[in-house]
C-alpha positions in Angstrom: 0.0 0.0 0.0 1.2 3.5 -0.9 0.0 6.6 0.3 0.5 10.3 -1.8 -0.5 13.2 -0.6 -0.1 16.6 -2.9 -0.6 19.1 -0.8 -0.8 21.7 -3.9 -4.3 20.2 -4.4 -4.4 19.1 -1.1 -5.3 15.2 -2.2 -4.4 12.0 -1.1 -4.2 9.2 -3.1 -4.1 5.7 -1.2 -2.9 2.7 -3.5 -3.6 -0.6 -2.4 -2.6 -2.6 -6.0 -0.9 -2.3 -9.1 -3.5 -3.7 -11.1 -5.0 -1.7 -14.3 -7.9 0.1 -13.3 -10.9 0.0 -15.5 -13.7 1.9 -13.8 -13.4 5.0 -11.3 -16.9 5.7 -9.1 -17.5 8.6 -7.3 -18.4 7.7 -4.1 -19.1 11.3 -2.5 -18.0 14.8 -4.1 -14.9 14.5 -2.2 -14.2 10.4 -2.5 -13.3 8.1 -5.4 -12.4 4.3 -6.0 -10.5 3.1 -8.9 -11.6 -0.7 -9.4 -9.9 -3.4 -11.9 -11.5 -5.4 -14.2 -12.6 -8.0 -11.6 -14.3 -5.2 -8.9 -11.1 -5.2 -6.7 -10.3 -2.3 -4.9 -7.0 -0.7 -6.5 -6.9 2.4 -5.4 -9.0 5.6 -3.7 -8.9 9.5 -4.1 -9.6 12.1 -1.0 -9.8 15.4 -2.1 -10.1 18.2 0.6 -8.1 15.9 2.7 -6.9 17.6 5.7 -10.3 18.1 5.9 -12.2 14.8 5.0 -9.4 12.5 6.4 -7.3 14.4 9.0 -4.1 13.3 6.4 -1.8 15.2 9.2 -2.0 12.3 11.4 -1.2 9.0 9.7 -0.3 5.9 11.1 -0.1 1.9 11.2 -0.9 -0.4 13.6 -0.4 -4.3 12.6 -2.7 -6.8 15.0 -1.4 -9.7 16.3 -4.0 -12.5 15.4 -5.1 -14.1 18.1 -5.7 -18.2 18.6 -8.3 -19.6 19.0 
């Protein structure tokens, strides 16, 4: 997964595969998901994102599975 912000336009791009994308929706005015040819998630578009997705404050966290 790769994560762009361009802070000229103030839009972060989150990329989650390098597979060809063949449709884009527009999920809200400010939120878009690129999808390949099978319907997979490949990648997503925030615009307005300090705003929409509070891009100043990133992080990962991996879980641990747990047993059962």
């Amino acid at each position: 997964m790769k994560i762009r912000y361009f802070a000229d336009t103030d839009t972060a791009l989150i990329e989650f595969s390098n597979e060809s994308v063949v449709e884009t929706k527009e999920i809200s005015e400010n939120l878009y998901i690129d999808l390949d040819g099978k319907g997979n998630l490949v990648s997503m578009t925030i615009e307005h994102a300090r705003e929409q997705a509070n891009i100043s404050e990133v992080s990962f966290l991996q879980m641990e599975k747990h047993s059962a």
